[in-house]
C-alpha positions in Angstrom: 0.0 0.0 0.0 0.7 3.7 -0.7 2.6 6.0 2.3 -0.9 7.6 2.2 -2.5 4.9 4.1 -4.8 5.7 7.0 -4.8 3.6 10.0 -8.3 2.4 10.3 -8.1 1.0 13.9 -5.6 0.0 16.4 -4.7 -2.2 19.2 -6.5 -5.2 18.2 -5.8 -8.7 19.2 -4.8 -11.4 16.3 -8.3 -12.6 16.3 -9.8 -9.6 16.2 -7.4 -7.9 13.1 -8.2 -11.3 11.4 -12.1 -10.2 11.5 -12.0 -6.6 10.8 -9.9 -7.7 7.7 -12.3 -10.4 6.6 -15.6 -7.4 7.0 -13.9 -5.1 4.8 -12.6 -7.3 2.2 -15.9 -8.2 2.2 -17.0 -4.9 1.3 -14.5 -4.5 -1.2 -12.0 -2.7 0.6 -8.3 -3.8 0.2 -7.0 -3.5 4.3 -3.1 -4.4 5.9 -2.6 -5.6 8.6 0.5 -4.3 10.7 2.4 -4.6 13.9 0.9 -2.0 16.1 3.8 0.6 17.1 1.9 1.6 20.5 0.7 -1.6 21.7 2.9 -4.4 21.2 1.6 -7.9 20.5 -1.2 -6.4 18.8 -2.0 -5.1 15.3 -3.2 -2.1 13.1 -5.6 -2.0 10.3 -4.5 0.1 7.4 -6.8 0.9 4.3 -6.6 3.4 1.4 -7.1 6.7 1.5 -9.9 6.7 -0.8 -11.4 3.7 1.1 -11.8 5.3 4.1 -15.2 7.1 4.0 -16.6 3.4 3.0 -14.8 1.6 5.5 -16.1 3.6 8.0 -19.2 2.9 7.3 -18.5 -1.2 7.4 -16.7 -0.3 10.9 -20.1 1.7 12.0 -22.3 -0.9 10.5 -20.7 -3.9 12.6 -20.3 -1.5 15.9 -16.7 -1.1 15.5 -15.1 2.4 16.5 -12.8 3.4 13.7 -9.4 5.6 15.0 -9.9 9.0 15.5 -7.5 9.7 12.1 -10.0 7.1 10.0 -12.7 9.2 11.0 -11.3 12.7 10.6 -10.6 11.5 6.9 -14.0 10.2 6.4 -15.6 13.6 7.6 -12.9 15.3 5.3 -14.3 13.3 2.4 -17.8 13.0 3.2 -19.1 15.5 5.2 -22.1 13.9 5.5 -20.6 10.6 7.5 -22.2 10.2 10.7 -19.5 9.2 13.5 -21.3 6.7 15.6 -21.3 8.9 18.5 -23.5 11.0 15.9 -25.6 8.1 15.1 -26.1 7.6 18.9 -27.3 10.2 19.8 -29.6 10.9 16.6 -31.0 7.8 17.7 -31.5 8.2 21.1 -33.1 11.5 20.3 -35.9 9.7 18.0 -36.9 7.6 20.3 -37.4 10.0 23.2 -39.2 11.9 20.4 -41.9 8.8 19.8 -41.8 7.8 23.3 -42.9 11.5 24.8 -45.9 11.5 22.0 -47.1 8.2 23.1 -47.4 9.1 26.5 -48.8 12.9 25.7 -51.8 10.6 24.2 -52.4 9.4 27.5 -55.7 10.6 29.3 -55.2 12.8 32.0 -51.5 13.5 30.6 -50.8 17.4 30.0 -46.4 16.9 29.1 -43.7 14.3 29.2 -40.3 14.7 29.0 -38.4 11.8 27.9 -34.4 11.1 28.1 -33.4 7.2 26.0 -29.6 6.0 26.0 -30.0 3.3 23.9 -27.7 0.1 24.3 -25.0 1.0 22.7 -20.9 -1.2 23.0 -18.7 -0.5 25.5 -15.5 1.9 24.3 -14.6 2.7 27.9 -11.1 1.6 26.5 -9.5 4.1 24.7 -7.4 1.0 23.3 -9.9 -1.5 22.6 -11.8 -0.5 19.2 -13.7 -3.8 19.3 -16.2 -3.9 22.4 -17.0 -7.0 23.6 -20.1 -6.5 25.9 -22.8 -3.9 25.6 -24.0 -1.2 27.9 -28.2 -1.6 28.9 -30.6 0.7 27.8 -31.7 3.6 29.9 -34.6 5.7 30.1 -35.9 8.6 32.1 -39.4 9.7 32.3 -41.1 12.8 33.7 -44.7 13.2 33.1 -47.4 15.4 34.4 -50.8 14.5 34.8 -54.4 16.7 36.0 -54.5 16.4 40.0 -58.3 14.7 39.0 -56.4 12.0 36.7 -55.6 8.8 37.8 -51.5 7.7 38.2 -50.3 6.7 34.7 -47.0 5.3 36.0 -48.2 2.2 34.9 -49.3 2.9 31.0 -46.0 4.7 31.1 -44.1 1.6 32.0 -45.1 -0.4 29.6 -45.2 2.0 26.6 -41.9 2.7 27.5 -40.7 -1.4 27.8 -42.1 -1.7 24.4 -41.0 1.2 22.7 -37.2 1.5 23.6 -35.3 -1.5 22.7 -33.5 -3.6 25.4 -34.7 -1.7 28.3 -35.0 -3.3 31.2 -37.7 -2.4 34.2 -35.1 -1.6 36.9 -33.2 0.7 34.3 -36.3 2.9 33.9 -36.6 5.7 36.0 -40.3 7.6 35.7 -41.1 10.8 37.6 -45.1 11.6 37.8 -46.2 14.8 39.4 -49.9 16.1 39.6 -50.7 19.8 38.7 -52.2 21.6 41.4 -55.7 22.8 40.4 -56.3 25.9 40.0 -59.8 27.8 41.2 -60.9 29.6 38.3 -60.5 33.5 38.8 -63.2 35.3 40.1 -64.1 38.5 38.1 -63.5 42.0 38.9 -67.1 43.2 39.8 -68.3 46.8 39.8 -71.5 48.4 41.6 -74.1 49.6 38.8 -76.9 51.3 41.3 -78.3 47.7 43.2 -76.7 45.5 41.3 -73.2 44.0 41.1 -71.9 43.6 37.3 -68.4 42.3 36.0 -66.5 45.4 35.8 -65.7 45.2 31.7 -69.4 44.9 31.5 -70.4 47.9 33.6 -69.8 50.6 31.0 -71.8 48.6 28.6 -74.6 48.2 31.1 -74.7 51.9 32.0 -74.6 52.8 28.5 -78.2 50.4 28.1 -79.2 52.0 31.3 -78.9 55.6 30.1 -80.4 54.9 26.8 -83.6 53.0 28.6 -83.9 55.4 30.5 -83.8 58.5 27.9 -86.5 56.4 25.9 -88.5 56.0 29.0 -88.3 59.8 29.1 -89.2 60.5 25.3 -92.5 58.2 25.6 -93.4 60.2 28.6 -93.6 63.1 27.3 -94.7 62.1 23.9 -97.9 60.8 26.3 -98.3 63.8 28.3 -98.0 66.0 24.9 -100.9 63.7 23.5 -103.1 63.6 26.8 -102.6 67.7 27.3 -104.1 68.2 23.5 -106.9 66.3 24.1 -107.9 68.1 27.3 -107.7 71.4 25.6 -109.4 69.8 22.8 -112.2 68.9 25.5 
C-alpha cells in the first residue's frame, strides 16, 4: 500500500485484526494488517485513503469504532458521515421523540419529558476499538398529569418497555407529578346602582341604562303631549 495509508483501527488482538480484515474485504476494501507501534503484541488496520469514508461505514455498521485519524478522513471526504457517536445520539433523540408522544396521548396526561440511552458497545477503553459486551438501555421519564387523573405510572411503564429496545424495568426511571388545580378566577365586579356587574361589562350596562332610560323619558312626554291636547281639545 501507498505511504498515504490511513490507520483504520488500532490495538486489536490477532483474532480480532483477522475479523476486521475479513468485514472489509468483504466490502471491497483492500485493508493491511501491521504490527501496532503503540501496543505491542497487537495489530493495526491500514486501508486506502480513498477507502476510508466506505470503511467507515463497514466499521459503524458492525459497531466497531474506527481511529480517531479514519474518521477525521472520512468527515474530510464526506461530510455527510455520521460518527457513531452522531448516530447515537440521533437515535437516542428519536426515540425520546416517539416515546414523549405516546405518552402525551395518554388521558389525564398534559407533558412528558423523555431522556433514551439506547444500548450502545462498550468503548470505555480508549485501546480497545472492538467492544465486547454492551451497555443496557436507559430511560428517564417525567410526566405530568391533572391532579383529578388517575397515576399513569403504569401505561408509562409499559409504553416505554415496548418502545425503547433492550430496556430493562429496573433501568427505567419515571417521575409523575400532579398539577395543582387551579380555582378559576373570580371576576372584577363593579356596583351599577343595586346591582353588582363584571366590571368590563359595567360601561356597557350603564350605557343600556342611560339609553332606557332616555326612551323612557321620550315616551313620557310624547304621552303627556298627546293627553294635554286632548284636554284642551275637550
Amino acid at each position: 500500500m501507498a505511504a498515504c495509508d490511513v490507520t483504520l483501527v488500532a490495538g486489536l488482538r490477532p483474532d480480532e485484526a483477522d475479523r476486521v480484515s475479513a468485514l472489509l474485504n468483504q466490502r471491497g476494501v483492500a485493508t493491511l494488517r501491521a504490527s501496532d507501534n503503540d501496543e505491542p503484541g497487537l495489530y493495526r488496520i491500514d486501508v486506502g485513503a480513498e477507502s476510508v469514508p466506505s470503511a467507515v461505514s463497514a466499521l459503524a455498521a458492525d459497531r466497531c469504532r474506527p481511529s480517531e485519524t479514519a474518521l477525521s478522513a472520512a468527515r474530510d471526504d464526506t461530510p455527510l458521515l455520521l460518527t457513531q457517536r452522531d448516530q447515537r445520539q440521533q437515535a437516542n433523540q428519536l426515540a425520546a421523540q416517539a416515546l414523549t408522544r405516546a405518552i402525551e396521548q395518554l388521558p389525564g396526561v398534559t407533558s412528558a419529558r423523555v431522556q433514551v440511552e439506547l444500548p450502545v458497545a462498550d468503548t470505555s477503553l480508549a485501546h480497545f476499538t472492538l467492544p465486547t459486551r454492551d451497555a443496557p438501555a436507559r430511560a428517564t421519564v417525567v410526566v405530568t398529569r391533572v391532579a383529578t387523573a388517575a397515576s399513569v405510572e403504569k401505561p408509562v411503564q409499559r409504553l416505554a418497555l415496548s418502545s425503547v429496545p433492550g430496556l430493562a424495568p429496573q433501568m427505567l426511571t419515571i417521575i409523575e407529578s400532579a398539577a395543582a388545580a387551579t380555582k378559576p378566577a373570580c371576576p372584577a365586579l363593579a356596583r351599577v346602582g343595586p346591582i353588582n356587574v363584571v366590571r368590563d361589562s359595567a360601561r356597557a350596562l350603564k350605557g343600556w341604562l342611560g339609553a332606557a332610560l332616555l326612551g323612557n323619558m321620550l315616551l313620557a312626554s310624547a304621552l303627556l303631549y298627546v293627553l294635554t291636547r286632548r284636554r284642551r281639545a275637550g
